[in-house]
C-alpha positions in Angstrom: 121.2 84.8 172.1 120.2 84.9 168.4 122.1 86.1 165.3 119.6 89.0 165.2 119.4 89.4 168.9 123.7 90.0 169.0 123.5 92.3 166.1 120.9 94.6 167.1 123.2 94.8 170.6 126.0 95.4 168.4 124.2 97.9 166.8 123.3 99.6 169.9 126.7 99.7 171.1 128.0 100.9 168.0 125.5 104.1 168.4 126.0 104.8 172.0 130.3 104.6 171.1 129.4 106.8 168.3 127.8 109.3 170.4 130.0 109.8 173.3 133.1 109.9 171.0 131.7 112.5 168.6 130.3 114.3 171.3 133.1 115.5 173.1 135.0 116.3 169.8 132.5 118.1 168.5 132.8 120.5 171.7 136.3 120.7 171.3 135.7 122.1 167.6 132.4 124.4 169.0 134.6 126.2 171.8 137.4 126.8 169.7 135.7 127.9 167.4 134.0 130.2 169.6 137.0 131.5 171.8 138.5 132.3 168.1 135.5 134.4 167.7 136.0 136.2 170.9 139.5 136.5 170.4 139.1 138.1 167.0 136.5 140.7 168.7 139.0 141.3 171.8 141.4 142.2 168.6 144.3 139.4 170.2 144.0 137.4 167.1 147.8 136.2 167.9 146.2 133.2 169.7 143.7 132.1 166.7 146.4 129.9 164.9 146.6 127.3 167.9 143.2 127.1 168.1 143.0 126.2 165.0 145.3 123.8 165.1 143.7 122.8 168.0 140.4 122.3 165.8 141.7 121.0 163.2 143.4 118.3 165.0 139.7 117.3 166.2 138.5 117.2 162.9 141.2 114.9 161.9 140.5 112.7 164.7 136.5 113.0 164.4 137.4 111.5 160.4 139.1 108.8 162.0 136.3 107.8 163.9 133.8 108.4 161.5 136.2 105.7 159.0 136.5 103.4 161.3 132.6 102.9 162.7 131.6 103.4 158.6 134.1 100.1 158.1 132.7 98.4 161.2 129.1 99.2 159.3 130.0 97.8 156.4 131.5 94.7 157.6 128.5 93.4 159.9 125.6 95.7 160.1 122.7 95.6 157.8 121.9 98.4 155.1 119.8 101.1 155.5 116.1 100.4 154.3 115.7 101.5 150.7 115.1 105.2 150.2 116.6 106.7 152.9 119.6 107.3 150.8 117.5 109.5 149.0 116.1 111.0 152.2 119.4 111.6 153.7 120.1 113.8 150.7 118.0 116.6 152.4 118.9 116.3 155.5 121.8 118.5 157.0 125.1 116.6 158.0 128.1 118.1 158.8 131.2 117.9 157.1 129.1 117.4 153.7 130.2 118.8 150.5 126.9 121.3 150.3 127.0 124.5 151.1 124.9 126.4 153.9 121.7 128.7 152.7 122.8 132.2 151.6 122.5 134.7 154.8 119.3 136.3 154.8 119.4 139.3 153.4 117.8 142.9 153.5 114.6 142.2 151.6 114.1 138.7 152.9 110.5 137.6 154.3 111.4 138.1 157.4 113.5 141.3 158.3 116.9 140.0 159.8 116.4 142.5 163.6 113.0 140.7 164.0 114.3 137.2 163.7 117.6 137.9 166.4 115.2 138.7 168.8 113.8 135.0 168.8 113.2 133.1 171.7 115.1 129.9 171.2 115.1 126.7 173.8 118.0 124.2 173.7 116.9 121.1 174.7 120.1 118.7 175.8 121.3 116.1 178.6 125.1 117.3 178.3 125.9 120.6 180.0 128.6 121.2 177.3 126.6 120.9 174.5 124.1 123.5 176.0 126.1 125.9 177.4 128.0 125.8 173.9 124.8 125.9 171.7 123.2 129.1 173.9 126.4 131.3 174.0 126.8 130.8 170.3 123.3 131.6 169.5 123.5 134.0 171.5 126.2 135.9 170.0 124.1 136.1 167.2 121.6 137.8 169.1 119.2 135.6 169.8 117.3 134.9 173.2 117.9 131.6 174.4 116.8 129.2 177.3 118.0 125.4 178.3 116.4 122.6 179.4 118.6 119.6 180.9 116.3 116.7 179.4 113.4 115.7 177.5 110.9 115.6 180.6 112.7 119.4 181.8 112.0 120.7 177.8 108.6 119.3 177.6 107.6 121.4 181.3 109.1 124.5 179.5 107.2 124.5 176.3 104.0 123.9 177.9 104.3 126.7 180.2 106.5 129.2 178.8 106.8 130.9 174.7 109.5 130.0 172.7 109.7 130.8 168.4 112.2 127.7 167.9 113.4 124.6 169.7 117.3 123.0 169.3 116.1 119.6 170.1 118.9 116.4 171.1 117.9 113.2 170.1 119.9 111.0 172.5 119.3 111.7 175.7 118.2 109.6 178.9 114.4 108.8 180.2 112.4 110.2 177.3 114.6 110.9 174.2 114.4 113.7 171.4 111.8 111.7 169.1 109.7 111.2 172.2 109.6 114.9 172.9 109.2 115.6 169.4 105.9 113.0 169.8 104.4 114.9 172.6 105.1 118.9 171.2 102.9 117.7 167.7 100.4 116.5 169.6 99.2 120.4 170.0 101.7 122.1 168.0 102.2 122.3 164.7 105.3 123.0 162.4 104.5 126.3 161.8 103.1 127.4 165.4 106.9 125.9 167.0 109.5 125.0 164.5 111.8 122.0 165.8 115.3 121.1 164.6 116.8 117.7 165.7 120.0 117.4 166.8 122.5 114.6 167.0 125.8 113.6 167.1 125.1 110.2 164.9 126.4 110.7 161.8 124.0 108.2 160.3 120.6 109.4 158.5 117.7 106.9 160.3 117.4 109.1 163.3 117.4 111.8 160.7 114.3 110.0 158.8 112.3 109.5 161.6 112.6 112.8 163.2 111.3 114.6 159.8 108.8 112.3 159.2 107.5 112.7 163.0 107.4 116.7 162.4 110.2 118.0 162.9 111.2 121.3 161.2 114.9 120.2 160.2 117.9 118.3 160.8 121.5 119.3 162.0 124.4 116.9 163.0 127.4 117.1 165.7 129.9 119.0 165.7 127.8 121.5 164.3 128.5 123.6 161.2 127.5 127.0 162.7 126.7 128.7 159.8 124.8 126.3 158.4 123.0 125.8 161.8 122.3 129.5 161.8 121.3 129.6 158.5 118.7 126.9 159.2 117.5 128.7 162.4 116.9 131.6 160.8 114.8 130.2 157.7 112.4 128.0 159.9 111.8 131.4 162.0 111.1 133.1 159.2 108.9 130.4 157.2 106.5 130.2 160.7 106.4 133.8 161.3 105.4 134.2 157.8 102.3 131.2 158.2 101.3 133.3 161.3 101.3 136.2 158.9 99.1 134.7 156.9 96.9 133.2 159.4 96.4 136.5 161.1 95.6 138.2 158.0 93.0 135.3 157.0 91.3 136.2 160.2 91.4 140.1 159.8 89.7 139.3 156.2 87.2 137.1 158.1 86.3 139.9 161.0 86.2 142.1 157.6 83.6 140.3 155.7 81.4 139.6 159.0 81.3 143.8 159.7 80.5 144.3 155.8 77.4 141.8 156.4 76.8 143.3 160.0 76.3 146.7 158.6 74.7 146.0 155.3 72.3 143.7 156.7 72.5 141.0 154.7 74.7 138.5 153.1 76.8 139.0 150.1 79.0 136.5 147.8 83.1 136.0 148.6 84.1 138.2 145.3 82.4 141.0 146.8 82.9 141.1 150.3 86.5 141.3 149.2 86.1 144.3 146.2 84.5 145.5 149.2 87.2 145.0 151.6 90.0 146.5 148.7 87.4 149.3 148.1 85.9 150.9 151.3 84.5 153.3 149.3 82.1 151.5 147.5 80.4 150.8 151.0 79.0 154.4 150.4 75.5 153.0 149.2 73.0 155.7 151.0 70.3 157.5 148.7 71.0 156.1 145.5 68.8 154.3 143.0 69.8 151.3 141.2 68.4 148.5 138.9 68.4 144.9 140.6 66.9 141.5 139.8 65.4 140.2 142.1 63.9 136.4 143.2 61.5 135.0 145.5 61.3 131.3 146.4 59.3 129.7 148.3 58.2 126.1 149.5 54.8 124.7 148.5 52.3 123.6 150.6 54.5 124.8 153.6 51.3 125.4 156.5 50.1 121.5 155.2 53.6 120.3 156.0 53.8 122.2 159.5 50.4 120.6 160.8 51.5 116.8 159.7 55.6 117.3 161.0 56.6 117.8 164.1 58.4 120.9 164.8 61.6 119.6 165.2 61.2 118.0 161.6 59.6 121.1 160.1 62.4 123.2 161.3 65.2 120.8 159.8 62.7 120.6 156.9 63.5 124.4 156.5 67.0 124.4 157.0 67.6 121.7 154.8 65.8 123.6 151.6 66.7 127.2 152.4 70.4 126.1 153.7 70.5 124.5 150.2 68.8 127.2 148.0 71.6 129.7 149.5 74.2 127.6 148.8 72.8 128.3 144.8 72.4 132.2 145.3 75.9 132.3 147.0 76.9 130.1 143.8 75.6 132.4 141.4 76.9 135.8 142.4 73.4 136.8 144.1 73.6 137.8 147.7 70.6 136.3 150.3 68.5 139.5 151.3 66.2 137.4 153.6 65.0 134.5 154.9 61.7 134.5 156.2 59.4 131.6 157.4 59.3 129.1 154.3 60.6 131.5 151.7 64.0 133.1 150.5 64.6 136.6 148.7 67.9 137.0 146.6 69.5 140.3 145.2 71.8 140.7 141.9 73.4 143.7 141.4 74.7 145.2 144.4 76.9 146.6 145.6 77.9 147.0 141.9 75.4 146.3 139.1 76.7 144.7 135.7 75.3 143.7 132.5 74.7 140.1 133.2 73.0 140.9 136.7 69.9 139.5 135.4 70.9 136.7 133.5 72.5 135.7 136.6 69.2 135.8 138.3 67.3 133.6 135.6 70.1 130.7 135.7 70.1 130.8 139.3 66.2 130.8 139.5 66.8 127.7 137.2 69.6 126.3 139.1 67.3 126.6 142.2 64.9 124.2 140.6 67.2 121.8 139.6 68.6 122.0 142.9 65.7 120.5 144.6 66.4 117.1 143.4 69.6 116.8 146.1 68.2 119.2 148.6 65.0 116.1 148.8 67.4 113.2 148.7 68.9 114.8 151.9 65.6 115.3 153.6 64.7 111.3 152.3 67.9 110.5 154.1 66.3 112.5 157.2 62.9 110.1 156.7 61.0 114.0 155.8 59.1 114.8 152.7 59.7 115.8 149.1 59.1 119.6 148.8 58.5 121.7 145.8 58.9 125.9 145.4 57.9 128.3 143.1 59.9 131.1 142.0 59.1 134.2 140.9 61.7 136.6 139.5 61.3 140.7 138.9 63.9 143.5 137.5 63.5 147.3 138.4 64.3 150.4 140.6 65.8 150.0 144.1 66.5 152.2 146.6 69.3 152.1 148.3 69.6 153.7 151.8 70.8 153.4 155.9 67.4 152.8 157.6 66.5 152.7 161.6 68.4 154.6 163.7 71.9 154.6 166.2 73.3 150.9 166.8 70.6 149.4 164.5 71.0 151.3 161.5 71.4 148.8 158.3 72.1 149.2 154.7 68.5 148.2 152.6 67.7 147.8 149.4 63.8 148.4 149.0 61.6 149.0 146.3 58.6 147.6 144.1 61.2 144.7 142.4 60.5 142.7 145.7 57.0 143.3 145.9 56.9 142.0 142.2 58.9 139.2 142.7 56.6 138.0 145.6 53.5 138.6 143.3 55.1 136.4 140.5 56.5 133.5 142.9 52.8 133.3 144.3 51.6 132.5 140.8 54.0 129.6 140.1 53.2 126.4 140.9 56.2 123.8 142.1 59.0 123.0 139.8 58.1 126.5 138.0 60.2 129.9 137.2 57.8 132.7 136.0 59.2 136.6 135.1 58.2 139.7 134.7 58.1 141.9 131.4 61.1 143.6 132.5 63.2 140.7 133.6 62.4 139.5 129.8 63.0 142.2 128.0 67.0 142.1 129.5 66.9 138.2 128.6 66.5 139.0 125.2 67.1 135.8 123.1 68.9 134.1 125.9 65.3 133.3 127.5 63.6 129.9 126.6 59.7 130.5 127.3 56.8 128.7 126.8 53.7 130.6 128.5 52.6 133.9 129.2 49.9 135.7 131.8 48.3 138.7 133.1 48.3 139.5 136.5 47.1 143.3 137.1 48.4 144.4 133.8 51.6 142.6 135.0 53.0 140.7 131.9 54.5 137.3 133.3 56.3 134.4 131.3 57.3 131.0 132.1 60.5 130.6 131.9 62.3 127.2 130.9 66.0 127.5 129.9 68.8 130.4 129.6 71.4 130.3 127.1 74.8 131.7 126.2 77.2 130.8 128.8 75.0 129.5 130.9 73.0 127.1 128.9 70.2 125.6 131.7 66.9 124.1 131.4 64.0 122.6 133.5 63.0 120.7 130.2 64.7 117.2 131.8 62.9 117.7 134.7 59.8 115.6 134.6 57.6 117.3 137.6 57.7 120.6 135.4 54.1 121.7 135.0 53.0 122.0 131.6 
């Protein structure tokens, strides 16, 4: 046998020593420590004073122990790997200087009744240890279940619910990092908290067991409060993620009625004024200004006779998908998306000053978009696309329309039809507007060209300043 070889034995039977001596002090200390408990509630407190002799006479002899296997350690055995000294710092071991967590208290996170009615499984090979564990647990109110081994645990948590798990790391046939393994392979930290359990007063088990997922660490012969204290935060941090994860998807079944009912999509930011403020949901027979934009792809019935419809469809998707991604972006909210072309709002629900400047810098950013949205369809072997967009400002009308189960929130009015006028007047790469849209510009518009169109005053549009500061000037496909 090798040098390495008789160490790691000796090593071994150092741990397994280790164990079954602490073990059966630290029961001593646990059960007198709870008959003094009992006794003190029975009001026959005359008894406590043995007991405590009787306790502290175990944790004299546990201190011998621990001296004598730390001397044997220093003598032969290896050091621990650099940085778990620095590890073992956070982990829980009894008979440390530190002192437990406060008890919860009244305005904690998690209400103190809630937490006592906890389902809690204590997973351990030794009878003593569980029966010990549960009735002290127990006593502070808590539910709690055994299992006898690893294999026994595992059964239980797949089949039954538990909010906690006491988990021993030494046991026979699969051992507590084993199970540990197997419960975050579908479980995380939050959805079942796990704290490891040991009687090794060492920190490598310790190590491992955090960095395999476990919740926390305690050591045998327990401190109680501090194992209570423990318990009772890691209950309290994973209801609280469950919290939080249950109101994620009530925000989430909010924002897909508000779109449901309204008919149409609408950015994050309001979705959730809209979600704080139901009221603003009352949008029936009003009139309001809006921008409005229309783009749409160039050429689009040439491209659908030379593609298949397989790669006219993800043709589509690509440039629209990408095109919504800017509206969304922007603050606008998608009002359709019909065929080859896409119809953007700004200024519902709630119209403000910049509505329209919005519109002109998305317009622009929808342009300057194209670039990425046809490297994407090059990487899908499909053709360079172009739009047009057109953008208009004016009167809407905003009102519940159709009837029962399919009534929808609509904004209609001549802005759309305008919009669709201009956009069928631009040629790819272009942004034209109407009198209206410029006039709310002001000096912020950069234009180079104006038309008529049915007494319709239209203008090219090129770049918007102030805080948004865009232009199609580097773009080399702009028409001139």
């Amino acid at each position: 046998m090798s040098d390495s070889d008789a160490l790691r034995k000796a090593q071994q039977t150092m741990r397994r020593f280790q164990h079954e001596v602490r073990t059966p002090l630290g029961q001593i200390i646990g059960y007198s420590e709870l008959l003094e408990e009992e006794l003190e509630d029975r009001g026959a407190e005359d008894l406590a004073p043995d007991l405590q002799r009787i306790r502290s006479a175990a944790n004299r002899l546990l201190d011998l122990v621990d001296g004598k296997l730390r001397s044997e350690q220093d003598a032969g055995a290896p050091a621990l790997p650099e940085g778990e000294d620095v590890a073992s710092e956070a982990v829980a071991v009894a008979g440390t200087d530190a002192a437990p967590p406060a008890p919860a208290e009244a305005d904690d996170v998690e209400p103190r009744a809630e937490q006592e009615h906890a389902r809690i499984l204590v997973v351990d090979d030794d009878p003593q240890n569980r029966d010990l564990l549960a009735r002290r647990l127990e006593r502070q109110g808590f539910e709690v279940e055994t299992a006898r081994d690893g294999i026994d645990g595992l059964r239980r948590i797949d089949t039954e619910d538990f909010d906690l798990v006491m988990l021993d790391v030494m046991m026979p046939g699969m051992n507590g990092l084993e199970v540990l393994e197997r419960v975050r392979r579908n479980r995380s930290m939050a959805e079942l908290p796990v704290i490891m359990a040991t009687a090794l007063a060492e920190t490598a088990d310790a190590v491992e067991g955090l960095g395999g997922g476990a919740n926390d660490y305690v050591t045998k012969p327990f401190d109680f409060p501090m194992v209570v204290a423990r318990v009772r935060t890691q209950l309290a941090a994973s209801r609280s993620a469950r919290k939080v994860a249950a109101l994620a998807k009530q925000l989430e079944f909010r924002n897909s009625f508000i779109r449901e009912a309204l008919g149409r999509e609408i950015p994050t930011e309001l979705l959730v004024e809209l979600s704080e403020t139901p009221g603003s949901l009352d949008l029936g027979n009003e009139r309001r200004t809006v921008t409005t934009l229309v783009a749409d792809v160039q050429g689009a019935r040439h491209l659908s006779e030379r593609l298949s419809p397989g790669q006219y469809v993800t043709l589509l998707r690509n440039t629209l998908g990408g095109l919504a991604n800017v509206v969304d972006h922007h603050g606008g909210s998608v009002d359709s998306l019909i065929g080859d072309s896409l119809t953007a709002t700004f200024g519902l629900p709630d119209p403000t000053e910049q509505d329209t400047a919005r519109a002109a810098a998305c317009a622009l950013a929808l342009q300057l978009e194209m670039q990425e949205i046809n490297e994407r369809n090059a990487a899908s072997q499909l053709p360079a696309v172009e739009i047009g967009v057109g953008v208009a400002t004016g009167e809407v009308v905003i009102g519940g329309f159709g009837s029962g189960d399919d009534m929808r929130f609509k904004a209609i009015g001549e802005p759309f039809l305008k919009a669709a006028r201009i956009e069928a007047q631009a040629g790819g790469g272009e942004v034209w507007i109407c009198d209206a849209t410029r006039v709310r510009l002001g000096e912020l518009a950069e234009l180079d060209l104006r038309r008529e169109l049915d007494g319709l005053g239209l203008h090219r549009l090129l770049g918007v300043g102030g805080e948004w500061l865009m232009s199609l000037r580097a773009v080399p496909d702009a028409q001139a």
